[in-house]
VOBA-963921 format. One line per field, with one value per atom (N, C-alpha, C, O, CB): residue number from 1; x negated, y, z; atom name; residue in three letters. Coordinates in pm, 1 decimal, always signed. Atoms other than C-alpha are relative to their C-alpha. Glycine has a CB too. Layout:
BEGIN
resi: (NUM; ...)
east: (X; ...)
north: (Y; ...)
up: (Z; ...)
name: (CA; ...)
resn: (ALA; ...)
END
This chain:
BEGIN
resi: (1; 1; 1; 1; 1; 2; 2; 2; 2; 2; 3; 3; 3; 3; 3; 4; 4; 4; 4; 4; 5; 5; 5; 5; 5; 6; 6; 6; 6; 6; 7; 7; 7; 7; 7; 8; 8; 8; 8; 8; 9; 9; 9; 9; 9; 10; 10; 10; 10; 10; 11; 11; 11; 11; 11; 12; 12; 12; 12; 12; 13; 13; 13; 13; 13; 14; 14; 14; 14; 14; 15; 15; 15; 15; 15; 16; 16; 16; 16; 16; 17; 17; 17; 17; 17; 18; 18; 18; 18; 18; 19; 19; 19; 19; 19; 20; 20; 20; 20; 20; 21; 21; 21; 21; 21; 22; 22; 22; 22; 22; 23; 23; 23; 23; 23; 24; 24; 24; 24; 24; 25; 25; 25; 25; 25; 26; 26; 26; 26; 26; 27; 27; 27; 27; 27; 28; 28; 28; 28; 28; 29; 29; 29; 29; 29; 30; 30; 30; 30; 30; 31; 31; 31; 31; 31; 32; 32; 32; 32; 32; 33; 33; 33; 33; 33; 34; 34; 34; 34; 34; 35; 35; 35; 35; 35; 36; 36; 36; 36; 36; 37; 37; 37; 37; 37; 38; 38; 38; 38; 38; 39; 39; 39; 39; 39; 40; 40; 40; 40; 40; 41; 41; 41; 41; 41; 42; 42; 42; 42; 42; 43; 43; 43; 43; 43; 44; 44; 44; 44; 44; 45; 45; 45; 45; 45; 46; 46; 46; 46; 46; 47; 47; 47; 47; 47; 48; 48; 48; 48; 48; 49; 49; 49; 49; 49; 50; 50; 50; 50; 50; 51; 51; 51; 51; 51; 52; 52; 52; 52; 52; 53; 53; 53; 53; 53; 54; 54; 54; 54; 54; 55; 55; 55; 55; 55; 56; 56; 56; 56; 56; 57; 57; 57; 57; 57; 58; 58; 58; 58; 58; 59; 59; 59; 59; 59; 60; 60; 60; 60; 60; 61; 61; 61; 61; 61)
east: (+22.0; -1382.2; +126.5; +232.2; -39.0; -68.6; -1188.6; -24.5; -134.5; +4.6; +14.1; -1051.1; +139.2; +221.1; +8.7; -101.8; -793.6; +40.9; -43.2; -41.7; -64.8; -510.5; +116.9; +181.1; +31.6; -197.0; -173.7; +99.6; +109.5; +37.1; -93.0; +115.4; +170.8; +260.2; -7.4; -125.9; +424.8; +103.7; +154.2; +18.4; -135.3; +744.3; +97.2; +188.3; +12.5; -85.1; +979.5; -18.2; -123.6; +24.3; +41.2; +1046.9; +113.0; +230.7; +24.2; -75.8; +1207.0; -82.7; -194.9; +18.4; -24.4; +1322.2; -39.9; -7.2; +162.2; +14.4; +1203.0; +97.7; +198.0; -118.8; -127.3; +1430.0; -7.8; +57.8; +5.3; +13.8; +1352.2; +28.0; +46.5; -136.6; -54.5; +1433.5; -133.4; -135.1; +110.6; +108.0; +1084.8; -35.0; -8.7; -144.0; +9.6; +984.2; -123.8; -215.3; +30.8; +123.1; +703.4; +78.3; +196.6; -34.4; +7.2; +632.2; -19.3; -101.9; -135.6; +28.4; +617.0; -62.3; -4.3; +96.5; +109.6; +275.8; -6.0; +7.8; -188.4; +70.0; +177.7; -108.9; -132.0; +68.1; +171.4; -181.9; +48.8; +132.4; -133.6; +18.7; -253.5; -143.6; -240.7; +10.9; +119.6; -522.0; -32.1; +21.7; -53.1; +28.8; -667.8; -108.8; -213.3; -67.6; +76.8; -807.0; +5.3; +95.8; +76.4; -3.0; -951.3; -63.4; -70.7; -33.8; +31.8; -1112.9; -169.8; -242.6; +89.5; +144.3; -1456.6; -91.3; -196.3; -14.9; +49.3; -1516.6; -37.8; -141.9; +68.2; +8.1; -1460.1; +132.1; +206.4; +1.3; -52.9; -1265.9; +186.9; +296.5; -70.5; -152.8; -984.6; +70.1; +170.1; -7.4; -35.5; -935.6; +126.2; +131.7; -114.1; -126.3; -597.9; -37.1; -107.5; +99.1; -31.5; -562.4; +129.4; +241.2; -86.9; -147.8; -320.5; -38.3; -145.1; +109.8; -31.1; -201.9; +41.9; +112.6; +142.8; -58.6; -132.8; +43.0; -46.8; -99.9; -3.2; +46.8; -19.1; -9.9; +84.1; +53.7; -51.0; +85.7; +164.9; -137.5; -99.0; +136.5; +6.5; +87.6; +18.9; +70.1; -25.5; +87.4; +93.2; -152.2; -91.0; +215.7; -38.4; -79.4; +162.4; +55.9; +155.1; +170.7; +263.7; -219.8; -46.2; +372.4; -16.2; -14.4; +112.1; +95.8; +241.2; +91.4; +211.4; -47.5; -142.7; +409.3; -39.3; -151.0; +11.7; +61.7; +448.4; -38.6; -74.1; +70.2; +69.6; +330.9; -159.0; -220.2; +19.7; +151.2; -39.8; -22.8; -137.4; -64.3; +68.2; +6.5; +69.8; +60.6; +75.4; -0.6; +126.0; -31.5; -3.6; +131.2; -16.9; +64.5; +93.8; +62.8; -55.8; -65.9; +354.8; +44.9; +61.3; +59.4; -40.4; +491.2; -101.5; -78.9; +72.3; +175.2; +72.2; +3.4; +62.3; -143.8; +112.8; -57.9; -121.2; -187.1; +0.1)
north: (+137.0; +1316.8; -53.7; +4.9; -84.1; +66.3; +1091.5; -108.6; -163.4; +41.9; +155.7; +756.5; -37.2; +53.0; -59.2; +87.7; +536.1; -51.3; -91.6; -100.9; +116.2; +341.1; -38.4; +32.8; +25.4; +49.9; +159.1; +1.7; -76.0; -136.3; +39.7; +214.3; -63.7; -5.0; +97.3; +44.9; +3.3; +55.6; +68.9; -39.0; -49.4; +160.5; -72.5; -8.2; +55.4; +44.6; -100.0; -151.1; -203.6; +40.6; +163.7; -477.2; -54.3; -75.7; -120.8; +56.0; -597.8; -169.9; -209.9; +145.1; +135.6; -962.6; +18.5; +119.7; -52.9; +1.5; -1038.5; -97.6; -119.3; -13.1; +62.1; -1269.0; -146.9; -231.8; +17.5; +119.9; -1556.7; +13.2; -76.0; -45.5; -37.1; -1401.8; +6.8; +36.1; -143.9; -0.2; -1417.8; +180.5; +267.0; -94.9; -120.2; -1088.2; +56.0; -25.1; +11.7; -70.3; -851.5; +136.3; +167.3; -16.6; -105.5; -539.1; +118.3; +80.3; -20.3; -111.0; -232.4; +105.0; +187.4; +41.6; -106.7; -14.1; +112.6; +86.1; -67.8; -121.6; +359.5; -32.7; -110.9; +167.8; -20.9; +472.6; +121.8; +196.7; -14.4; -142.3; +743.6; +64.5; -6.6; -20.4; -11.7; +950.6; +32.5; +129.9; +74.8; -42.3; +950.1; +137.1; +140.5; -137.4; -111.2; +1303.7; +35.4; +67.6; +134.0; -34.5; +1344.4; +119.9; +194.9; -84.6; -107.7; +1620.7; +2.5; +98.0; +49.8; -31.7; +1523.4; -49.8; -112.1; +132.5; +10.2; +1516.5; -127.2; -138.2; +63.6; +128.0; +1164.9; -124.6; -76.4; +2.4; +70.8; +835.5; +55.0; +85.9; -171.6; -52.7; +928.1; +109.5; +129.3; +4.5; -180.1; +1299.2; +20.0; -8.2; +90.6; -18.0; +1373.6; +59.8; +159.4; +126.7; -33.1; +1412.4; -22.5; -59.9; -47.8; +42.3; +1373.0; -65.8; -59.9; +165.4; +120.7; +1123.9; +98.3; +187.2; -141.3; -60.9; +1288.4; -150.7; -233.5; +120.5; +70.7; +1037.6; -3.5; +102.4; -30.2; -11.8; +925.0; -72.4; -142.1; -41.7; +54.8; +798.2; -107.6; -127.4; +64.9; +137.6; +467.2; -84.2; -72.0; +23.5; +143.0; +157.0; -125.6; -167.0; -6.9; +156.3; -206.2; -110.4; -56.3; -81.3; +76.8; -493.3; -123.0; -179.8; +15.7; +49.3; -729.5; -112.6; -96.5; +100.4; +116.4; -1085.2; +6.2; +27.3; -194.2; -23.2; -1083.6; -93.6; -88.3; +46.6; +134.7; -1409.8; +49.9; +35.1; -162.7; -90.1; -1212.7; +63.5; +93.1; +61.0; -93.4; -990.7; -79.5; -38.5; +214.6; +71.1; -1235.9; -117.3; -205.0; -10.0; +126.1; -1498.5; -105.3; -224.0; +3.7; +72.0; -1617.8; -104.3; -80.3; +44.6; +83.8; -1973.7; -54.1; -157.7; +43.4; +90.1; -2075.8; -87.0; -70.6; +28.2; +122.7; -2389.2; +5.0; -85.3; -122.8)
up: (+36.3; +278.8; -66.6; -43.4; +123.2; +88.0; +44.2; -20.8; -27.9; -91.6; -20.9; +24.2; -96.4; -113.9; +193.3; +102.4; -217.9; +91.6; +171.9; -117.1; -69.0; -19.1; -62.8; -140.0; +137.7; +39.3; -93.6; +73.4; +168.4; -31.2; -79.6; +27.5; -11.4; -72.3; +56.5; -5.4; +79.1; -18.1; +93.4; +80.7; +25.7; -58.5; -3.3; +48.7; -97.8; +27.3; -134.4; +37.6; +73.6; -115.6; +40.5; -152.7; -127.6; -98.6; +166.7; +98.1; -456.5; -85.2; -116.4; -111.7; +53.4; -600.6; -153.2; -215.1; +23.6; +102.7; -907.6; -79.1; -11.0; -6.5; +66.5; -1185.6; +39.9; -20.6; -171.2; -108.0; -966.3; +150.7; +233.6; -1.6; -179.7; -624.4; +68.0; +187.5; +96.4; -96.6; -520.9; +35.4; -48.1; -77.9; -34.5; -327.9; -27.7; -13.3; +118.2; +64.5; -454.8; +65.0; +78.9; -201.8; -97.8; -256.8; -121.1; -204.1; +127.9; +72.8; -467.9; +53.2; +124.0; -47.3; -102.6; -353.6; -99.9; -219.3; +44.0; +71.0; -479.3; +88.4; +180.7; +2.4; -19.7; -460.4; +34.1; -16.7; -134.8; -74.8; -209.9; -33.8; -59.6; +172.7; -63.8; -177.8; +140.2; +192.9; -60.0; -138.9; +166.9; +3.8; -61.2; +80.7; -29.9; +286.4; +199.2; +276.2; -109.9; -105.9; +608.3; +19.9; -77.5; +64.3; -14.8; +788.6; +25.2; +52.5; +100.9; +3.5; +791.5; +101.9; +86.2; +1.7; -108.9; +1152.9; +85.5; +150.3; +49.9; -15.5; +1244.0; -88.6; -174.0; +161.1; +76.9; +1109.9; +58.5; +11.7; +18.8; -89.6; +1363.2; +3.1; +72.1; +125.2; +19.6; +1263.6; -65.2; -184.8; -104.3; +74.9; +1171.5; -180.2; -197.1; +102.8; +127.3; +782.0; -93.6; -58.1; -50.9; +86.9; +501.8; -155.9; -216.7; -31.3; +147.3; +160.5; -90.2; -42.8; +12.2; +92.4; -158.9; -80.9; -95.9; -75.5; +42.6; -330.8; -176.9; -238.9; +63.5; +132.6; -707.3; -68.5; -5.0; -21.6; +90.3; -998.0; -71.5; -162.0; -72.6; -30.2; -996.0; +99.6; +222.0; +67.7; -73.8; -899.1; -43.2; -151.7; -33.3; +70.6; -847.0; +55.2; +115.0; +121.6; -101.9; -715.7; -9.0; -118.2; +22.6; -97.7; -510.4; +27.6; +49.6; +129.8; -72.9; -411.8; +129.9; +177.2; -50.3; -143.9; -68.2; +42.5; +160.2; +97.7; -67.9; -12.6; +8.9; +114.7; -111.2; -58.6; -56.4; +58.9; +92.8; -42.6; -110.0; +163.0; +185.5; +301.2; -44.2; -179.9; +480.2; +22.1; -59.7; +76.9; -44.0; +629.8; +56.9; +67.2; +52.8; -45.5; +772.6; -44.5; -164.1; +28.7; +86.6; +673.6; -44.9; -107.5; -87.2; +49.8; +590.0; +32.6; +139.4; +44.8; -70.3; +684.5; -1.0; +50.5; -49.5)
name: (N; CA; C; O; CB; N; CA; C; O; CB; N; CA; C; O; CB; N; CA; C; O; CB; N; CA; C; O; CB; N; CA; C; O; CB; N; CA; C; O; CB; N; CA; C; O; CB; N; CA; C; O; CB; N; CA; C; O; CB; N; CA; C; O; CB; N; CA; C; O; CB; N; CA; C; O; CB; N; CA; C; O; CB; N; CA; C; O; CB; N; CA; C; O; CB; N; CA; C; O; CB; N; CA; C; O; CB; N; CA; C; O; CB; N; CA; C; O; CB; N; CA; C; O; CB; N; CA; C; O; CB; N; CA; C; O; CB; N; CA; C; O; CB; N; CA; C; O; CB; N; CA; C; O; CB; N; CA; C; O; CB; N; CA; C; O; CB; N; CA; C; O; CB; N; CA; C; O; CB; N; CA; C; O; CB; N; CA; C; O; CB; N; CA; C; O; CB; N; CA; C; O; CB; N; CA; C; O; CB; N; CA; C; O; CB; N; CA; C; O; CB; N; CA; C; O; CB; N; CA; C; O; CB; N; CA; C; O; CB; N; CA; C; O; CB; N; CA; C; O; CB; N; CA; C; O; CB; N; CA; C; O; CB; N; CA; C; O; CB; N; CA; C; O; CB; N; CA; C; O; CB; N; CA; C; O; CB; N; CA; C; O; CB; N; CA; C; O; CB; N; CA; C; O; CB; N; CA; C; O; CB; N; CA; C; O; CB; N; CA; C; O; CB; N; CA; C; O; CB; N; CA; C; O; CB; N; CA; C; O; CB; N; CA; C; O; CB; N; CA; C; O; CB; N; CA; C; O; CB; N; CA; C; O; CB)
resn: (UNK; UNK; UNK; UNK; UNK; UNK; UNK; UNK; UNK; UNK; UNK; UNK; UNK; UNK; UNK; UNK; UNK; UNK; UNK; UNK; UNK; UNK; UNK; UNK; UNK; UNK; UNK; UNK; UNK; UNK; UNK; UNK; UNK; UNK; UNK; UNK; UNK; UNK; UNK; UNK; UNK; UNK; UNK; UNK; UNK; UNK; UNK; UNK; UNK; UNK; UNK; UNK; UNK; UNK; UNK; UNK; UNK; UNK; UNK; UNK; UNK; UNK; UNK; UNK; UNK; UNK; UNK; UNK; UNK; UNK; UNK; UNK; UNK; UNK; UNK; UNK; UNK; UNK; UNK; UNK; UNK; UNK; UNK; UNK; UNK; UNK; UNK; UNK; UNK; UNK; UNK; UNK; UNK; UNK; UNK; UNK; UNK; UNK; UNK; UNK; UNK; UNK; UNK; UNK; UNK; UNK; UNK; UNK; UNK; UNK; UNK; UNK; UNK; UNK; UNK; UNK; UNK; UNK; UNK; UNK; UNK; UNK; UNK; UNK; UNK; UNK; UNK; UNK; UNK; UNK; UNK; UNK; UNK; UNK; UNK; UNK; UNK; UNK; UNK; UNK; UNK; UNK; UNK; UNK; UNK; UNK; UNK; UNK; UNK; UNK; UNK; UNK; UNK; UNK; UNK; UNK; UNK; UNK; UNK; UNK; UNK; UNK; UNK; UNK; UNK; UNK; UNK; UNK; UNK; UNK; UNK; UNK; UNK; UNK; UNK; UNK; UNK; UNK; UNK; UNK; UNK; UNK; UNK; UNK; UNK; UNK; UNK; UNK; UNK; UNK; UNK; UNK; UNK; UNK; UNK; UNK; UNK; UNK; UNK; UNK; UNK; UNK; UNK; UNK; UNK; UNK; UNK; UNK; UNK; UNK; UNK; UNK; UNK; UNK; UNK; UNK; UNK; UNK; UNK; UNK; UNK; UNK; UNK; UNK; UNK; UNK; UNK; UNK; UNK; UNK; UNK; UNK; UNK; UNK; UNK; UNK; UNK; UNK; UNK; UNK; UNK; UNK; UNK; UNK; UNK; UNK; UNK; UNK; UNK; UNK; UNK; UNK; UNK; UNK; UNK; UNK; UNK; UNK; UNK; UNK; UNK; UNK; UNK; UNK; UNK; UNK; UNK; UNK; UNK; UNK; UNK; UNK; UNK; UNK; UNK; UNK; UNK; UNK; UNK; UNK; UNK; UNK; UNK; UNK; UNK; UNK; UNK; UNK; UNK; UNK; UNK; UNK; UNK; UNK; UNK; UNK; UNK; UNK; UNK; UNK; UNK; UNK; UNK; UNK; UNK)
END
C-alpha cells in the first residue's frame, strides 16, 4: 500500500522574519497488513513552504 505525506524539515524566516516551515513529500509504504504495520518513507524531490501560522494554532482567538 501507498500513501503521499509531508514532512517537516526545517523552519526558515522569510525577508520579513515571518516563519514558513519547509516540507518534502514522502512516499508512505506500508506493509499491507494493517494501518499500524510498521513501514517506510522514501523521500521525493518535491518541496513546499508553509507559514507556520497554518499549521498551528497557537496565539488564535
Amino acid at each position: 500500500m501507498e500513501a503521499e505525506a509531508w514532512r517537516s524539515v526545517d523552519i526558515i524566516r522569510d525577508t520579513d522574519g515571518v516563519p514558513h516551515v519547509l516540507q518534502q513529500k514522502v512516499q508512505v509504504f506500508t506493509s499491507g497488513v494493517s494501518e499500524e504495520s510498521a513501514g517506510y518513507t522514501k523521500p521525493a524531490m518535491e518541496h513546499r513552504l508553509v507559514p507556520l501560522q497554518d499549521l498551528t494554532t497557537f496565539g488564535r482567538s
